[in-house]
C-alpha positions as CSV (number, residue, x, y, z in Angstrom):
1,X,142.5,216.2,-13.3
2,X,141.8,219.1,-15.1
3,X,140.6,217.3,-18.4
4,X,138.3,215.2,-15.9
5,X,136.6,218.5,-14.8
6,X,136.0,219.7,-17.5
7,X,134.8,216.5,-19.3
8,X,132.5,215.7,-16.5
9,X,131.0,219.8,-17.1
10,X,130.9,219.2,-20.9
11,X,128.7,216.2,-20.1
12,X,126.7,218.5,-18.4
13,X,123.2,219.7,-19.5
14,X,122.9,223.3,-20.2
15,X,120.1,224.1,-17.3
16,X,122.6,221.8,-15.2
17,X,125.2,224.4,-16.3
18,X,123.3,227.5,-15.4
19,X,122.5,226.4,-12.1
20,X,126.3,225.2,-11.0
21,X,128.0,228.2,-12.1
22,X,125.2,230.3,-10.4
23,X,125.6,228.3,-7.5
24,X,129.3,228.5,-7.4
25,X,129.8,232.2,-8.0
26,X,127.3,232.6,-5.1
27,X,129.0,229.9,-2.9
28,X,132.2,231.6,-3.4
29,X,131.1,235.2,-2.9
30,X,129.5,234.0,0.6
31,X,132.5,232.0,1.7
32,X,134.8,235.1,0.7
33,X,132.5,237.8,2.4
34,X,132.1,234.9,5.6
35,X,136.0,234.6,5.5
36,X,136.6,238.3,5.4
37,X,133.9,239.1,7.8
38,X,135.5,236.2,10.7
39,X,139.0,237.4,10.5
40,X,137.7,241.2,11.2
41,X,135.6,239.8,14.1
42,X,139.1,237.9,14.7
43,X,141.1,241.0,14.8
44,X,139.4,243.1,16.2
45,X,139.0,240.9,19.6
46,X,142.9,240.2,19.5
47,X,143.2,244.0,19.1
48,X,140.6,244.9,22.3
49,X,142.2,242.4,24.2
50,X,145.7,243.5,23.6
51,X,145.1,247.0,24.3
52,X,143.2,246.0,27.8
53,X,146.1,244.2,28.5
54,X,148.4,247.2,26.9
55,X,146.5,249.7,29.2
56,X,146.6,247.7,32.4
57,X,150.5,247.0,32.2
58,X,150.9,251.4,31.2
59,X,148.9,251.3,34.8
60,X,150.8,249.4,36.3
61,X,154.2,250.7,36.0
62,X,152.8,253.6,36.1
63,X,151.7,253.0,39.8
64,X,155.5,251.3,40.5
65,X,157.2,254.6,39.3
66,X,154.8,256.7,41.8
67,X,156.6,254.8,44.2
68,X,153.2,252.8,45.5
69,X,153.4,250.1,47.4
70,X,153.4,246.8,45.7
71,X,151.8,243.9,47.1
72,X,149.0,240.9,46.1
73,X,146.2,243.2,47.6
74,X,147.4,246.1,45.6
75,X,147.7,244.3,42.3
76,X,144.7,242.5,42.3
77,X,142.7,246.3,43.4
78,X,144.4,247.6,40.0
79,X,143.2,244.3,37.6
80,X,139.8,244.8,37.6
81,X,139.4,242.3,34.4
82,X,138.6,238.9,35.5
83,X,140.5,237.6,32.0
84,X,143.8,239.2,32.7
85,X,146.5,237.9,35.4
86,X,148.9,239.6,36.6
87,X,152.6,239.0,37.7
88,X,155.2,241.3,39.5
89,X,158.4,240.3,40.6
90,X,162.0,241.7,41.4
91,X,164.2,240.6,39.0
92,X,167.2,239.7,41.4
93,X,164.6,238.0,43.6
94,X,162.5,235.9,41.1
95,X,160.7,234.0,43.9
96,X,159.2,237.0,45.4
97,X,156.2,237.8,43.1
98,X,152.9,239.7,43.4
99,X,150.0,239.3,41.2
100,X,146.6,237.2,40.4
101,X,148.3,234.2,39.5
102,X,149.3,231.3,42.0
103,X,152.2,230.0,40.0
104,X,153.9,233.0,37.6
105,X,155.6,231.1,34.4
106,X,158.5,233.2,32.2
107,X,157.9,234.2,29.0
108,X,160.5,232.5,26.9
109,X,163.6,233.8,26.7
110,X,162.5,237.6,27.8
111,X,166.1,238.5,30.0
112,X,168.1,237.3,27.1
113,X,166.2,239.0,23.5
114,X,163.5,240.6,24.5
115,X,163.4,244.5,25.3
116,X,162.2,246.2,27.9
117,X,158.8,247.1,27.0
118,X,157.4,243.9,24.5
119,X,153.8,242.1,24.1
120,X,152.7,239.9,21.3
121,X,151.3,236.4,21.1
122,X,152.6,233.0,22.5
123,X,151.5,229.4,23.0
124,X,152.6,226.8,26.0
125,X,151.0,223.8,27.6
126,X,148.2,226.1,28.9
127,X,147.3,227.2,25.6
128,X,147.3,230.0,23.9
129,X,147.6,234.0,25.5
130,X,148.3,237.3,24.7
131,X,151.2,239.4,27.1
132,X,152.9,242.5,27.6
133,X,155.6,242.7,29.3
134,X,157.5,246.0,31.3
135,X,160.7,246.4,32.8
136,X,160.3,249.7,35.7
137,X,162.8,250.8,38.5
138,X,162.1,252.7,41.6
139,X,164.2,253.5,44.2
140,X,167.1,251.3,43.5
141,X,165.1,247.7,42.7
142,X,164.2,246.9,39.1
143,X,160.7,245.2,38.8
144,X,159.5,243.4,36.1
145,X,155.7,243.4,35.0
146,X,154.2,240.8,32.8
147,X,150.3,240.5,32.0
148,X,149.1,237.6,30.8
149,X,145.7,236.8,29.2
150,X,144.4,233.2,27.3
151,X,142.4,233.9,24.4
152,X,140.7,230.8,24.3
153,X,137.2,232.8,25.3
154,X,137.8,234.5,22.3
155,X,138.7,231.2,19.9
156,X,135.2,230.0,21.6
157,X,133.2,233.3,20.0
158,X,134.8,232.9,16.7
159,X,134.5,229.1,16.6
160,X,130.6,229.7,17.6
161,X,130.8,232.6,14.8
162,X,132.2,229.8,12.4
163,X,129.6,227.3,13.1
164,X,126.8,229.6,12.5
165,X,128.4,231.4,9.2
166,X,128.9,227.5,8.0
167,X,125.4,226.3,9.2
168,X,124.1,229.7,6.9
169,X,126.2,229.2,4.2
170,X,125.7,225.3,3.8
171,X,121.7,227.0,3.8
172,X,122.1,229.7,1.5
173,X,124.4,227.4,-0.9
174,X,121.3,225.1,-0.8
175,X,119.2,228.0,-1.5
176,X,120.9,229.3,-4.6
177,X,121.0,225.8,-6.3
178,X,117.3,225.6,-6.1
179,X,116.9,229.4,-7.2
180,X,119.4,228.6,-9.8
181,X,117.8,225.5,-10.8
182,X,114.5,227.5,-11.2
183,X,116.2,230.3,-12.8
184,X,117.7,228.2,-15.7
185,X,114.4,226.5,-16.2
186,X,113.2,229.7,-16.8
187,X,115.4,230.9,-18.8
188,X,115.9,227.8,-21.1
189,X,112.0,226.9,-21.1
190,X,111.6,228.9,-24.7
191,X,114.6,226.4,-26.1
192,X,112.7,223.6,-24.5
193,X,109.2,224.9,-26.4
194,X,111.4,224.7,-29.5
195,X,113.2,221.3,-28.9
196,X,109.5,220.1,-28.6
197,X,108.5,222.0,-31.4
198,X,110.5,220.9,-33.5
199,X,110.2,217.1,-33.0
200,X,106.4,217.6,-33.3
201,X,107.2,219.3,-36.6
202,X,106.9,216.4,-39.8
203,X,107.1,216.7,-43.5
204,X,103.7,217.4,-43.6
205,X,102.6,219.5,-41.0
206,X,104.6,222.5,-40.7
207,X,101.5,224.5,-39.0
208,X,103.3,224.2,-34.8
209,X,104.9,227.4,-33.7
210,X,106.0,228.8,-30.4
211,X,104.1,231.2,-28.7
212,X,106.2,234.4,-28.4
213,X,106.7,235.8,-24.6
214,X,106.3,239.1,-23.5
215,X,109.6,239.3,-22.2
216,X,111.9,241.9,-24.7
217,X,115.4,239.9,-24.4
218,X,117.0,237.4,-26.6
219,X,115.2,234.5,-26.0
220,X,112.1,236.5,-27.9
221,X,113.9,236.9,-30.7
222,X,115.0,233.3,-30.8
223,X,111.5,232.6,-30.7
224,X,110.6,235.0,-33.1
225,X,113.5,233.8,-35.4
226,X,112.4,230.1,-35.1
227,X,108.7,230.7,-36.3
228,X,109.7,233.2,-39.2
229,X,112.1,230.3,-40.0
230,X,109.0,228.0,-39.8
231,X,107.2,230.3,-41.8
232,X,109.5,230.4,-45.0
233,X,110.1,226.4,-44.6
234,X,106.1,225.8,-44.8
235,X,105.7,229.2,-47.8
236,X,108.6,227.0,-49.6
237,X,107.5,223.4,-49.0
238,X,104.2,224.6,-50.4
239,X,105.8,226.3,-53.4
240,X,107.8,223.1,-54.1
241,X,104.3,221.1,-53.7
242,X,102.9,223.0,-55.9
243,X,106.1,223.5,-58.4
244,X,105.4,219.4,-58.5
245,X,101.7,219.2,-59.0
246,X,101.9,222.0,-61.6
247,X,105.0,219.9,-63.5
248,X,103.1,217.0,-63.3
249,X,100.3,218.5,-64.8
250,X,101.8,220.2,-67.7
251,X,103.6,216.5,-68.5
252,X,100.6,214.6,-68.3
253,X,98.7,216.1,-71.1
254,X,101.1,215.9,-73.8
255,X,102.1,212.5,-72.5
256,X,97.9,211.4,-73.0
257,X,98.0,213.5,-76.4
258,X,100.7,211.5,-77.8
259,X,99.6,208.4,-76.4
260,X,95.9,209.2,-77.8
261,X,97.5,209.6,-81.2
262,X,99.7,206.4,-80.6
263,X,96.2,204.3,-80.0
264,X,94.9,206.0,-82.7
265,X,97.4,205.1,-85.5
266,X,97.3,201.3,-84.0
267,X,93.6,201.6,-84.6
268,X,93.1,203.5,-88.1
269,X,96.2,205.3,-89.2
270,X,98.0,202.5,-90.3
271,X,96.6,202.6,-93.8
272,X,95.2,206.0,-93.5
273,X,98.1,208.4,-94.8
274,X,96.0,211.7,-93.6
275,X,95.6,210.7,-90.2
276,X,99.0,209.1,-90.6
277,X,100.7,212.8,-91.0
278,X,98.1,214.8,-88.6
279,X,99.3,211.9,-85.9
280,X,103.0,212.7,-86.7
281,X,102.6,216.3,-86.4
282,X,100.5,216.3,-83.1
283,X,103.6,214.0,-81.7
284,X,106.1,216.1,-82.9
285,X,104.3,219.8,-81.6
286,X,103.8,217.6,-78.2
287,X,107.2,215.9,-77.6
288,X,108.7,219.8,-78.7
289,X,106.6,221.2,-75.9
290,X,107.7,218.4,-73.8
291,X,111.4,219.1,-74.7
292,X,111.4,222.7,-73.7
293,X,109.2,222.2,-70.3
294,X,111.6,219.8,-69.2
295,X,114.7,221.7,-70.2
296,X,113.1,224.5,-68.1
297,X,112.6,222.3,-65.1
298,X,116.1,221.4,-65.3
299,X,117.2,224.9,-65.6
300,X,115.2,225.6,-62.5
301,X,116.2,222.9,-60.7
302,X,120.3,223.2,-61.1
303,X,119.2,226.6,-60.0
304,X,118.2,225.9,-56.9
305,X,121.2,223.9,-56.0
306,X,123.1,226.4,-57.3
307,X,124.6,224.2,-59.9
308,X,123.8,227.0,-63.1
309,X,127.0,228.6,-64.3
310,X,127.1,232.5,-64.9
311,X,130.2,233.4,-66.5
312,X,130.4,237.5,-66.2
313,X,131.9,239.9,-68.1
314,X,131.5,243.2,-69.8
315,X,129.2,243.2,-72.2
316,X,127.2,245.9,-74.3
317,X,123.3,245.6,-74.1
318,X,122.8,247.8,-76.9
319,X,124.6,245.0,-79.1
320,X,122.4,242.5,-77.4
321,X,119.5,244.4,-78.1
322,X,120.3,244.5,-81.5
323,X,120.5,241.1,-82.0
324,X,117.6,240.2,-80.2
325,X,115.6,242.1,-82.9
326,X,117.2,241.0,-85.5
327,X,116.6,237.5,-84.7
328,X,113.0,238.3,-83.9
329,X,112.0,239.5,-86.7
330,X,113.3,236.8,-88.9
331,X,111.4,234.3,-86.5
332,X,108.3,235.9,-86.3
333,X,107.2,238.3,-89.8
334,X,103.7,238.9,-88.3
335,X,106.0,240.9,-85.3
336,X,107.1,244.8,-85.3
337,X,110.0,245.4,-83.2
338,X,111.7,248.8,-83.0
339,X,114.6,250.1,-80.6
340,X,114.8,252.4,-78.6
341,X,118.9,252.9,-77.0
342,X,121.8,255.7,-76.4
343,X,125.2,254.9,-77.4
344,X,127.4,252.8,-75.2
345,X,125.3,251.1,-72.9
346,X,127.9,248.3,-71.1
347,X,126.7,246.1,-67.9
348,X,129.1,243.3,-66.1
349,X,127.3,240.4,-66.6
350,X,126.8,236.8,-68.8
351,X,125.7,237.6,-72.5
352,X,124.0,234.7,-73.1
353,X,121.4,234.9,-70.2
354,X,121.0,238.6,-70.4
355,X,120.2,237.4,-73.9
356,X,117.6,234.7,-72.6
357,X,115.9,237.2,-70.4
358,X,115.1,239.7,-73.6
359,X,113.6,236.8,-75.5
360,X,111.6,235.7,-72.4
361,X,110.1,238.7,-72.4
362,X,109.4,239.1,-76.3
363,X,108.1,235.9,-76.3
364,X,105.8,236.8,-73.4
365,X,104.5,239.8,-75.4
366,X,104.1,237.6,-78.4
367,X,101.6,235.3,-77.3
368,X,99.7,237.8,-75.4
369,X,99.7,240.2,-78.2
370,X,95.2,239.5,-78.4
371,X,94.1,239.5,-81.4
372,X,96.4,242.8,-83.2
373,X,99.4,243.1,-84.5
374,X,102.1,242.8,-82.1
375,X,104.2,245.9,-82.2
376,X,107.5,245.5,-79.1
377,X,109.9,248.4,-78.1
378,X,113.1,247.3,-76.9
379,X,114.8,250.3,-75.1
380,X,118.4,250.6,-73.2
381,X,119.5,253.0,-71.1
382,X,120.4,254.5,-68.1
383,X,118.4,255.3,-64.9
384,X,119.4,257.1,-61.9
385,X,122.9,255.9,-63.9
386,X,122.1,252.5,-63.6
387,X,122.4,250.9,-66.8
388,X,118.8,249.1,-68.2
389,X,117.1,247.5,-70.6
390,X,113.4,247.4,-71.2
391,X,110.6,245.8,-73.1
392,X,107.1,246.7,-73.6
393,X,104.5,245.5,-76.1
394,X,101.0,246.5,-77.0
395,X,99.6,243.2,-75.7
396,X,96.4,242.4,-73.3
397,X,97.9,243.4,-70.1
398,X,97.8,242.2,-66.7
399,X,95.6,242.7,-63.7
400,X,97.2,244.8,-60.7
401,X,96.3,241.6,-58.7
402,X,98.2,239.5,-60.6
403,X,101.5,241.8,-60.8
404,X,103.0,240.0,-58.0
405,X,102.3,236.7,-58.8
406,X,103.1,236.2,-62.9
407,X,106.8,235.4,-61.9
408,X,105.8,231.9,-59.6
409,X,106.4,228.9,-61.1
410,X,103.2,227.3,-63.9
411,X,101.5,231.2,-63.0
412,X,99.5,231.7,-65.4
413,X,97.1,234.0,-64.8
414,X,92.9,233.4,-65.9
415,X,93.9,230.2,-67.1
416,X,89.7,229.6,-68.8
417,X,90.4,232.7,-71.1
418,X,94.2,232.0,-71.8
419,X,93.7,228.4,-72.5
420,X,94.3,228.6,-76.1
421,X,97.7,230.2,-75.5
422,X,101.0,228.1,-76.0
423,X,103.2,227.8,-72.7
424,X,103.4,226.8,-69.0
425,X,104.5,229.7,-66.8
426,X,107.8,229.3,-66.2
427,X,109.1,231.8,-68.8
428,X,108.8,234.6,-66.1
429,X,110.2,232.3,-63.1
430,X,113.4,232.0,-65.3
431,X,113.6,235.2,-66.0
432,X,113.4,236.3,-62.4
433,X,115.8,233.4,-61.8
434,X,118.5,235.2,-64.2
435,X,117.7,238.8,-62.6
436,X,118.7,237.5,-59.5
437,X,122.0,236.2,-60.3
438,X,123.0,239.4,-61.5
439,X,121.8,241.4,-59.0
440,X,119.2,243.2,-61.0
441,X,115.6,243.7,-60.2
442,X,112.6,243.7,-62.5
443,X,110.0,246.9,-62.5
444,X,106.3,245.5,-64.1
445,X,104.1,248.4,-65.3
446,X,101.1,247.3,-67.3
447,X,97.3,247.8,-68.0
448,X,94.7,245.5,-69.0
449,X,94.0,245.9,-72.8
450,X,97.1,248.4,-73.5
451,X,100.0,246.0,-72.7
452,X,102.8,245.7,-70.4
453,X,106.5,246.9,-69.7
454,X,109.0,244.7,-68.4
455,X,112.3,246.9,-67.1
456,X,115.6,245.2,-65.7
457,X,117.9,247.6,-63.8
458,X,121.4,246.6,-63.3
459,X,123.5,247.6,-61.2
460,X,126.4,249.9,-61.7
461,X,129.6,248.2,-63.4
């Protein structure tokens, strides 16, 4: 029974939830204060009624012990409540009575286990009454007094009483599941904007959001959540559109280089040895730039599914450093590179990127080196004792409005002027990429025409 109940509420919607517990904690607060409220009103008429009849049978024997006469006329002048009879008889002449009533009846049992002064509650074929009962002698006879009084007028009020508290609770019951109905719509009509919302919401319209209400409770920041949620799905879907036209982009012209040189070959080269080789050479520089662009997609990509592997450890950036020079300047003669570290530099974290990241940013500073020499500092050290390294060149700089934007994805920033430069902005999205996975942030300081200084902070080991 139990697992039907609460199968049948689970099946419930939540609004239809609201509004039946609201309705039933009401409906059971009114039935308990109605309850509470009819056995008072019950009470305390038994309690009035038993101490008029109390007080008329202390009267009474009071009267028999002044030695008063005792007769119909005299009993009937000291009941003066229309509800209450009266009976008094000799107990060793049981026939002789006087009183209100035509025929007295006994009380059940009263000579045999009852005491001389009793009262309480009984029920017969005439229903149900209240008595007291009192034993008094006077002058040699022993009367007995008993006072009898139905309570049927009383059952009538509290049955009248019942049937109105039922009438206004079967009302008021009515009342709360219609105020509870109305509540829970009210409450749940935010959820509903975001149900509908959210099915209006496609792939490519991300622009629907839910107006915020002035109420300062949860549902607000439900709301609130929801459209900043919205927010970072449409800033995202339109990074990923771009990432996609931008990769597209970059493949499509060394894909129509190579395939210009292909036709080209087909045409003349086949007998022509120098435009043979400058075909070859085009292929091999394109399919090279190809290679790297798509390993750097993939790189990106297992990134974001979190499929890259960092394996950490303690590792010395000054050693890194090092390195990193020394293979620079073998690569490159037309570079200067000089260092720039204190002794004993460690950090907690995967040679091999940290490596990557260094050479990202040397590379950056080599092909924006302008027309000079490139000269790059590499320094390591520590700020605030947080271990860093840094890299800063002498190269053309970068506007302050495009600070924040060189590490998106194919960023590359006055594309007419920079045409003639190798690359496809992805460099700096890696490198921010590799920062991030070990916790580190990047600091940019540069000016146009006097180069730029990439710094990556770790943090402590």
């Amino acid at each position: 029974m139990k697992n039907r109940i609460a199968d049948f509420f689970n099946s419930l919607t939540i609004s239809k939830k609201i509004t039946a517990i609201y309705a039933g904690v009401f409906s059971a607060m009114l039935i308990i204060v109605s309850a509470v409220f009819l056995w008072n009103m019950w009470y305390y008429y038994r309690s009035v009624s038993m101490r008029e009849i109390d007080a008329l049978a202390d009267k009474i024997e009071a009267y028999i012990s002044e030695g008063n006469d005792v007769s119909m006329e005299s009993m009937r002048e000291l009941n003066d409540n229309p509800y209450i009879e009266v009976t008094v008889r000799q107990k060793n002449r049981p026939d002789m009575f006087f009183g209100t009533m035509k025929k007295p009846f006994d009380l059940p049992d009263i000579d045999k286990d009852r005491k001389a002064r009793d009262g309480g509650y009984y029920k017969n074929d005439m229903g149900p009454y209240m008595y007291a009962h009192r034993s008094v002698s006077y002058n040699g006879i022993e009367y007995e007094i008993m006072i009898f009084r139905k309570y049927d007028h009383e059952q009538k009020i509290i049955n009248l009483f019942m049937l109105i508290f039922m009438t206004a609770n079967i009302i008021a019951i009515a009342v709360a599941i219609i105020i509870g109905k109305y509540i829970s719509g009210k409450i749940l009509n935010p959820i509903k904007q975001i149900t509908d919302t959210a099915e209006s919401i496609s792939l490519y319209d991300l622009s629907q959001r839910i107006e915020v209400p002035d109420t300062d409770d949860e549902m607000r920041t439900l709301v609130v959540t929801f459209n900043d949620m919205i927010e970072r799905l449409q800033t995202s879907f339109n990074k990923e559109n771009r990432f996609i036209s931008d990769a597209s982009h970059e493949l499509k012209t060394p894909i129509a280089i190579i395939q210009g040189y292909i036709n080209m070959v087909d045409r003349w080269g086949k007998e022509d040895r120098d435009i043979l080789e400058e075909a070859i050479d085009s292929i091999k520089s394109e399919t090279q730039h190809m290679s790297i662009l798509i390993q750097q997609l993939l790189y990106l990509a297992r990134d974001t599914q979190g499929k890259n592997v960092v394996k950490k450890e303690v590792i010395s950036l000054t050693e890194i450093a090092d390195e990193v020079k020394k293979e620079a300047e073998v690569a490159n003669e037309d570079i200067e590179i000089s260092l720039e570290n204190t002794d004993g530099v460690d950090i907690y974290a995967d040679g091999a990127l940290i490596k990557q990241l260094m050479w990202i940013f040397i590379d950056n500073g080599i092909k924006y080196s302008g027309n000079g020499k490139c000269n790059i500092v590499i320094s390591v050290g520590k700020e605030e004792d947080k271990p860093y390294f840094a890299v800063k060149d002498n190269g053309i700089g970068i506007p302050k409005n495009a600070v924040d934007k060189i590490f998106d994805r194919f960023y590359r920033n006055d594309e007419s002027r920079n045409k003639e430069i190798q690359g496809n902005g992805l460099g700096l999205s890696i490198a921010k990429t590799i920062a991030d996975r070990h916790d580190a942030k990047i600091k940019v300081e540069s000016e146009e025409g006097k180069g730029s200084t990439f710094k990556v902070i770790f943090e402590k080991i």
